[in-house]
Every structure is written in C-alpha cells, then in structure tokens.
N, CA and C atoms as an extended XYZ file, in Angstrom:
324
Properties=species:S:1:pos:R:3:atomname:S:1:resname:S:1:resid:I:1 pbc="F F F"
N         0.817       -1.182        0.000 N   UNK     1
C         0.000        0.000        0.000 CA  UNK     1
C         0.862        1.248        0.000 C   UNK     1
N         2.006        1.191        0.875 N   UNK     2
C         2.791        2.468        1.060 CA  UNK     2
C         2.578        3.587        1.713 C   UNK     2
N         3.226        5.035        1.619 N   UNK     3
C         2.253        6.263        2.043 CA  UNK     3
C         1.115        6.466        1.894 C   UNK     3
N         0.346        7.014        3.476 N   UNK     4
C        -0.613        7.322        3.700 CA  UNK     4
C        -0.847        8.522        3.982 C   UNK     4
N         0.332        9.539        4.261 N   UNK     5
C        -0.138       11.043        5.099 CA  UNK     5
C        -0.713       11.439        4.116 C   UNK     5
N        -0.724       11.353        2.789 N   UNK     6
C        -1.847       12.294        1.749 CA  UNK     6
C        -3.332       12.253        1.841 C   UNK     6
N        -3.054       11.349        2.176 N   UNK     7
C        -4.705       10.542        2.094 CA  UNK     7
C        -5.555       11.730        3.501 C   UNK     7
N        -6.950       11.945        2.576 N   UNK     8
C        -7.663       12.901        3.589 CA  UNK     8
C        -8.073       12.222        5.083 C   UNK     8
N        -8.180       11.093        5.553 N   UNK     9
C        -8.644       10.590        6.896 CA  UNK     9
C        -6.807       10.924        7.781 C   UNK     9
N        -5.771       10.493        6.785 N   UNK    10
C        -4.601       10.750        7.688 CA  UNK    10
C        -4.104       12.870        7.734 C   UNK    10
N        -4.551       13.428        7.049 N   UNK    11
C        -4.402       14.949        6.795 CA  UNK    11
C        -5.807       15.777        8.125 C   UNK    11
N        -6.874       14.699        8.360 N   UNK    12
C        -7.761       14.807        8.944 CA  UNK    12
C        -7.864       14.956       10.221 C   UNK    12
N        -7.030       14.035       10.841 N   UNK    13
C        -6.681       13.330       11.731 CA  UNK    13
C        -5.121       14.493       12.249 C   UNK    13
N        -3.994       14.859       11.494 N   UNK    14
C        -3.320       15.541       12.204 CA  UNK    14
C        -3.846       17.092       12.220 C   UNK    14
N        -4.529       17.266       11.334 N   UNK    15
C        -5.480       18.766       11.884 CA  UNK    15
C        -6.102       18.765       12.875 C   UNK    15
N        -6.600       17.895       13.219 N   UNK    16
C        -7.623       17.949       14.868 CA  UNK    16
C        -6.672       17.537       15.656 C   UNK    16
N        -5.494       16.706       15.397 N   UNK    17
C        -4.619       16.769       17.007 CA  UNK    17
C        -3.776       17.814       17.143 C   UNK    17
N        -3.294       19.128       16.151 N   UNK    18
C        -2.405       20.079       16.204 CA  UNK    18
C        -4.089       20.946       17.209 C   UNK    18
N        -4.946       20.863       16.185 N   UNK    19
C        -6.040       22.028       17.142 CA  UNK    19
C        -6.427       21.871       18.183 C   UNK    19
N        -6.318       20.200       18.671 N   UNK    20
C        -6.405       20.074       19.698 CA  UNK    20
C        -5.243       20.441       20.823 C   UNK    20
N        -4.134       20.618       20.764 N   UNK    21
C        -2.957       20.697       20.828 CA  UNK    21
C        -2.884       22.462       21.301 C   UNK    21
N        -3.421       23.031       20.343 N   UNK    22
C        -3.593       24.486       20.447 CA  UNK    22
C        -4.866       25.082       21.490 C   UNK    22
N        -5.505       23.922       21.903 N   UNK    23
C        -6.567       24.438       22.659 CA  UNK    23
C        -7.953       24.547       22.256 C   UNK    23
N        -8.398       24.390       21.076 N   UNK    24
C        -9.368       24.700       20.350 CA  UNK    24
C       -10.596       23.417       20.960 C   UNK    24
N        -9.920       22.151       21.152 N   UNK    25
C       -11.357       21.182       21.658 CA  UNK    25
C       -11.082       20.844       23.016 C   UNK    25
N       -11.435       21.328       23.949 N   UNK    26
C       -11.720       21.137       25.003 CA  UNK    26
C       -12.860       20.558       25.563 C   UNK    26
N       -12.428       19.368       25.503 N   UNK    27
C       -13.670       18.361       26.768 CA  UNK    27
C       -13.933       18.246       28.183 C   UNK    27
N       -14.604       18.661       28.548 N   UNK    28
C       -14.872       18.909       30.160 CA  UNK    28
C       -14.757       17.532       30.899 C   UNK    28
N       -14.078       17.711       32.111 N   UNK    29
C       -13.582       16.789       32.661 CA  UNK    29
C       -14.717       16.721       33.686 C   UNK    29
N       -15.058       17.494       34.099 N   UNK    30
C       -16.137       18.096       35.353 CA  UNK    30
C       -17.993       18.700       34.530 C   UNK    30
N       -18.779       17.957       34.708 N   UNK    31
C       -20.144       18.419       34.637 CA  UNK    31
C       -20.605       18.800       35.917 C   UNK    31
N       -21.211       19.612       36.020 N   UNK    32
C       -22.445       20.303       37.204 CA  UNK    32
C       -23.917       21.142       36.742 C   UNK    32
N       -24.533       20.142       37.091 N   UNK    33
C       -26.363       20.306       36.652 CA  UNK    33
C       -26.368       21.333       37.385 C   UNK    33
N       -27.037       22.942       37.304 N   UNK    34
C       -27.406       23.526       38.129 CA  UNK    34
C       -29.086       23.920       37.528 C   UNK    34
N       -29.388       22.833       37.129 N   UNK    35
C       -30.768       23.103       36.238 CA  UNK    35
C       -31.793       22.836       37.609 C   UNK    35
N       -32.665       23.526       37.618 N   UNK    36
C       -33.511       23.769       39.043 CA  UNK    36
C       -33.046       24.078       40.112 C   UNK    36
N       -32.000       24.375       40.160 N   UNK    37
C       -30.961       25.056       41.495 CA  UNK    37
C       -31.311       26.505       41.506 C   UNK    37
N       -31.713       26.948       42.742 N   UNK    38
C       -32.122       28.226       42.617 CA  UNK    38
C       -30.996       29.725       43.044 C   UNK    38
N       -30.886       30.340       42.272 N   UNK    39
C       -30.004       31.608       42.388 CA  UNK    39
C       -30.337       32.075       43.619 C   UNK    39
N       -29.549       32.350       44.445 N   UNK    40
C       -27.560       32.643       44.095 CA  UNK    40
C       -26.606       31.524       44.903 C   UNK    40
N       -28.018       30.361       44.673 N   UNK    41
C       -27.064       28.749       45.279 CA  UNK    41
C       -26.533       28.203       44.256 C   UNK    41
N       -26.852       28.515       43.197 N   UNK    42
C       -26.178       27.878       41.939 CA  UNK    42
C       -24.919       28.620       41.118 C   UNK    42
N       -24.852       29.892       41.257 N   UNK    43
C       -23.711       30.854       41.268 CA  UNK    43
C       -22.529       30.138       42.262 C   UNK    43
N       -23.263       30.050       43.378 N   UNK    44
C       -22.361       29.748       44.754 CA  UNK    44
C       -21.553       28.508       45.062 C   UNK    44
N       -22.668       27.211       44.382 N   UNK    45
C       -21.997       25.708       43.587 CA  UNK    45
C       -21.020       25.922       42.498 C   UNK    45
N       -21.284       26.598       41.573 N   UNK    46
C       -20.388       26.395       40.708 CA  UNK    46
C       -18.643       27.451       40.940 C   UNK    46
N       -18.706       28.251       42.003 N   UNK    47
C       -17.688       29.053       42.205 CA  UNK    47
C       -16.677       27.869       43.601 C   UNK    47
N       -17.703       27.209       43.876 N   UNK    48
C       -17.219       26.569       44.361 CA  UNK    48
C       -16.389       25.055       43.868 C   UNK    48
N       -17.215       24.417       42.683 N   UNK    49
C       -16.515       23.736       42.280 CA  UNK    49
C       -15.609       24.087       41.479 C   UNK    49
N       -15.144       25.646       40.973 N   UNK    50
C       -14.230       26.221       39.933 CA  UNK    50
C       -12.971       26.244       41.220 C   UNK    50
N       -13.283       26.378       42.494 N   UNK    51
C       -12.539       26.613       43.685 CA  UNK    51
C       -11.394       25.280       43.830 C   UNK    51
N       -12.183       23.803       43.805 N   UNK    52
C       -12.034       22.741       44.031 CA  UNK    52
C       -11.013       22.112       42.597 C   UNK    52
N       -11.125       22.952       41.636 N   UNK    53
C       -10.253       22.191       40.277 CA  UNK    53
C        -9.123       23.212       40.000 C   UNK    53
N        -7.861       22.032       39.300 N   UNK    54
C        -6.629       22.613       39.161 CA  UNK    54
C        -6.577       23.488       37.719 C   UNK    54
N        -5.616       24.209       37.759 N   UNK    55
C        -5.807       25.467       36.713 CA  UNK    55
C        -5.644       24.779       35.499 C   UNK    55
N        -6.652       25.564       34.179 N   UNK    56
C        -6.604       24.670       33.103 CA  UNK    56
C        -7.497       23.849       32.793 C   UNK    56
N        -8.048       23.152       34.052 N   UNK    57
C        -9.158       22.056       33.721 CA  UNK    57
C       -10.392       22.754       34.061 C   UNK    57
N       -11.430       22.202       32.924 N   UNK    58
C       -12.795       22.565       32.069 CA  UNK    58
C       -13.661       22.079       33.047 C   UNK    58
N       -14.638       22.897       33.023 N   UNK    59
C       -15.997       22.530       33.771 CA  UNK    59
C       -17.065       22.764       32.812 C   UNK    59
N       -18.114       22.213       32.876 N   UNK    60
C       -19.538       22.440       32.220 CA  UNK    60
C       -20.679       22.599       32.803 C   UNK    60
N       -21.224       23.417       32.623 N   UNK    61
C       -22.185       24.342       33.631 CA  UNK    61
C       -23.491       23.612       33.060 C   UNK    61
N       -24.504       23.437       33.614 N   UNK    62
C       -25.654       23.233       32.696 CA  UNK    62
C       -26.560       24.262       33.916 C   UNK    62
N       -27.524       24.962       32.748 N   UNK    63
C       -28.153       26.292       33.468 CA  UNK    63
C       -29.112       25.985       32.505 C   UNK    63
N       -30.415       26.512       33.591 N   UNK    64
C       -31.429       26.438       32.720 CA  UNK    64
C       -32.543       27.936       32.507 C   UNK    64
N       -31.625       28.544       33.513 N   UNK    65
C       -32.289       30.271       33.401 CA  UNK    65
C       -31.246       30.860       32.894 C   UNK    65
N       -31.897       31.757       31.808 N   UNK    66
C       -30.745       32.864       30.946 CA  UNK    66
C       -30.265       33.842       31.572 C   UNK    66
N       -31.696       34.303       32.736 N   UNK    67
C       -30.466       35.414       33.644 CA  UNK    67
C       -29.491       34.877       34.654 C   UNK    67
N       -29.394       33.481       35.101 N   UNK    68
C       -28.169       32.924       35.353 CA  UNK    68
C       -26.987       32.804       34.535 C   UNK    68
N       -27.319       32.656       32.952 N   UNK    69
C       -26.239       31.878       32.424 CA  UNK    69
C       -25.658       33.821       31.984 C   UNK    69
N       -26.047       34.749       31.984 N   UNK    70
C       -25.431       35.754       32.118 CA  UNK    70
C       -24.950       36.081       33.218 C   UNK    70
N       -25.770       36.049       34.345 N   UNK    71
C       -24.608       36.177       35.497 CA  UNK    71
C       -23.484       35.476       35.690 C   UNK    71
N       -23.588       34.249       35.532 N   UNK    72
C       -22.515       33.461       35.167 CA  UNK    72
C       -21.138       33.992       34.632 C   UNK    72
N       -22.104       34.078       33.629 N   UNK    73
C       -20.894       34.921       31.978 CA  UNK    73
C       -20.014       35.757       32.396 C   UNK    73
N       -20.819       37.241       33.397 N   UNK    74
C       -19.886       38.508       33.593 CA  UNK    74
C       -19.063       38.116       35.052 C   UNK    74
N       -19.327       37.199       35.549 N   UNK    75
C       -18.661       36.678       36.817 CA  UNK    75
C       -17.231       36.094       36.494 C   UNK    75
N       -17.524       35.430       34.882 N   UNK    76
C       -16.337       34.193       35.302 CA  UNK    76
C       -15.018       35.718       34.029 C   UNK    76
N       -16.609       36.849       33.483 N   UNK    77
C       -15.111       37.967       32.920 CA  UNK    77
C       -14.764       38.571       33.484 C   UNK    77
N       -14.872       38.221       34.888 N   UNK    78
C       -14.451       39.460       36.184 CA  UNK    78
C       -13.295       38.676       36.666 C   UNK    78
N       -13.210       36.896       36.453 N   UNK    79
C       -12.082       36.639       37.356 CA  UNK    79
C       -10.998       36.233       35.696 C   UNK    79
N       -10.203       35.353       36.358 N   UNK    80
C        -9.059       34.970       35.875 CA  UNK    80
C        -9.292       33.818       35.029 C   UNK    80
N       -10.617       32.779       35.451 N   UNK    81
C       -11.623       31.868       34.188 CA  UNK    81
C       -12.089       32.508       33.341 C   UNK    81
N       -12.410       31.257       32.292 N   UNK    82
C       -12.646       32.082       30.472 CA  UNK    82
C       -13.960       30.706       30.626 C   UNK    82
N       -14.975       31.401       29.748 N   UNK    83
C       -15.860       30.580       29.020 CA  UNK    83
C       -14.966       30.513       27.868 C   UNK    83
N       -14.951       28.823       27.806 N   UNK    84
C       -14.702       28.352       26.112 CA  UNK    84
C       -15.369       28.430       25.328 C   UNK    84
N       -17.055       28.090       26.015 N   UNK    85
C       -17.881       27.720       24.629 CA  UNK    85
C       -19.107       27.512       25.307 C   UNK    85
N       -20.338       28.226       24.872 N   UNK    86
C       -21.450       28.180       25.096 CA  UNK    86
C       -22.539       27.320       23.772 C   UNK    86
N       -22.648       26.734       24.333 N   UNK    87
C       -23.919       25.918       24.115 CA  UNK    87
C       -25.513       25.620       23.813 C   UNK    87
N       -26.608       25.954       23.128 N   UNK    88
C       -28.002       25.977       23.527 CA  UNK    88
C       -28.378       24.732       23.514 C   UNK    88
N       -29.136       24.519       24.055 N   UNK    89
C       -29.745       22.850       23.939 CA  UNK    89
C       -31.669       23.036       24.152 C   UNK    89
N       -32.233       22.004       23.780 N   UNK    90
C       -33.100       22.331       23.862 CA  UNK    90
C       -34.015       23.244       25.369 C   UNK    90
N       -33.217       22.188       26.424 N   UNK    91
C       -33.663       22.188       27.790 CA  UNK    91
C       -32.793       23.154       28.963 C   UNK    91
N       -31.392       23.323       28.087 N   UNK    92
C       -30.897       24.415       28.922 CA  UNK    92
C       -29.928       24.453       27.927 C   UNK    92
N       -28.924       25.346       28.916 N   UNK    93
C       -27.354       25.865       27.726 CA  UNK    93
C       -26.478       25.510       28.950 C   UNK    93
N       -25.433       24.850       27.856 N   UNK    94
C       -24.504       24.202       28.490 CA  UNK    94
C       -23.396       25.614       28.512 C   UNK    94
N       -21.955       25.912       29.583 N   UNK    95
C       -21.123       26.601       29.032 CA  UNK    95
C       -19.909       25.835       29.739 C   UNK    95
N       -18.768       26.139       28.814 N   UNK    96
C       -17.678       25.679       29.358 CA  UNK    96
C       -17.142       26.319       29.968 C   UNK    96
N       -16.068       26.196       31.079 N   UNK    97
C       -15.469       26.999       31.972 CA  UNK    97
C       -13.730       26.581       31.850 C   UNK    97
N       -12.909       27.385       31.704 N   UNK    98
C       -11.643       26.851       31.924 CA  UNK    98
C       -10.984       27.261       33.038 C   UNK    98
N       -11.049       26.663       33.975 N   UNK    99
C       -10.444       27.390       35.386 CA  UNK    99
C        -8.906       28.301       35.111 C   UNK    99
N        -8.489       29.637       35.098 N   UNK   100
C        -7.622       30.079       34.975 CA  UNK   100
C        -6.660       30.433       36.439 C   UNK   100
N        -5.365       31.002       36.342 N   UNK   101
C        -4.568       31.363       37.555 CA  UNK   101
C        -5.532       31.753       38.621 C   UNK   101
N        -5.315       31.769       39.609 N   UNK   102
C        -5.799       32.115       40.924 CA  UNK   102
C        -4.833       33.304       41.469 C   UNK   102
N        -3.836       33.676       40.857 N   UNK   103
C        -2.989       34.774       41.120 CA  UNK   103
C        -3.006       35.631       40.612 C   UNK   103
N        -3.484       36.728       41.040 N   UNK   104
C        -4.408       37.762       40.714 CA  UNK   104
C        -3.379       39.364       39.888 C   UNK   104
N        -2.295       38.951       40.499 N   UNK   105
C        -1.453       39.838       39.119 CA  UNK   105
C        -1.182       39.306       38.095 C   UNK   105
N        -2.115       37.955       37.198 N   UNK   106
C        -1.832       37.792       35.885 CA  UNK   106
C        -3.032       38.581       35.369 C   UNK   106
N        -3.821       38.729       35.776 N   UNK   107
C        -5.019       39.073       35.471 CA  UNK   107
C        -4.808       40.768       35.077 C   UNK   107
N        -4.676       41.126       33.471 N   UNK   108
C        -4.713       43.011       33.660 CA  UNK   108
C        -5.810       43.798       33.529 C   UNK   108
C-alpha cells in the first residue's frame, strides 16, 4: 500500500490533534447540573466547584435560566476563568469553563 499522510482521513486526523494541541477542543472533565438550582445557590456551587479544580481544567455548567447563564458569563469575565464555549440545547445551555490562575497579578 505504502504512504498514507496524503490521504484525507490521515491529513484529517493531524489537523484535529495540532487544534487540539492548540486548545481549540476542550472536553470537560467536570459536569455540574445547576438546572432547578435556585439563584444565588447555583452561582455559589459552581464558584465553588471552579474553587475545588486545578488550573486549566474545564468545567460544564448546565443552566437552565438565561439570567443565570449571564450572570454566570460577567462573573467568570471578572475573574481569571474564560468561558470556552457556550452551548443551547433544547432544555438548557450548556457553558464551558476553563479554570484560569488564581494569582491575581496575571489578570490586567
């Protein structure tokens, strides 16, 4: 058979592990339902489990009120965490969380 890197499944295949590589697919290691959890206990769960994980690793929020998943939003652009990627689903919106430094002079 011989060379294969031409071939589109092998050209396929090292594009998604360089992007993965670069950060681009991030799979959450950590889920937390806060769907029927009532505000500002569900703000308060999830700051807490962002508390509990090492820097770098992804959380996934599941929210099922929009004025949560905005409070959410301007909370996690106030600290040193990034939303990766927001989500709609039928029944709620998922968002990703990437826990960032906890040391507060990286943050400008």
């Amino acid at each position: 058979m011989g060379d294969v890197s031409g071939t589109p499944v092998a050209n396929k295949t090292f594009i998604m592990a360089y992007f993965k590589h670069l950060g681009f697919f991030m799979t959450p290691r950590n889920r937390l339902d806060l769907r029927g959890v009532i505000s500002p206990l569900n703000l308060l769960k999830c700051k807490s489990c962002l508390n509990s994980m090492g820097e770098g690793a992804v959380i996934e929020v599941l929210l099922a009120d929009m004025d949560v998943v905005q409070d959410l939003k301007m909370i996690v652009h106030r600290s040193n965490d990034q939303v990766v990627y927001t989500r709609k689903k039928v029944d709620c919106v998922c968002i990703g969380i990437k826990k960032g430094s906890r040391n507060r002079n990286k943050k400008g």
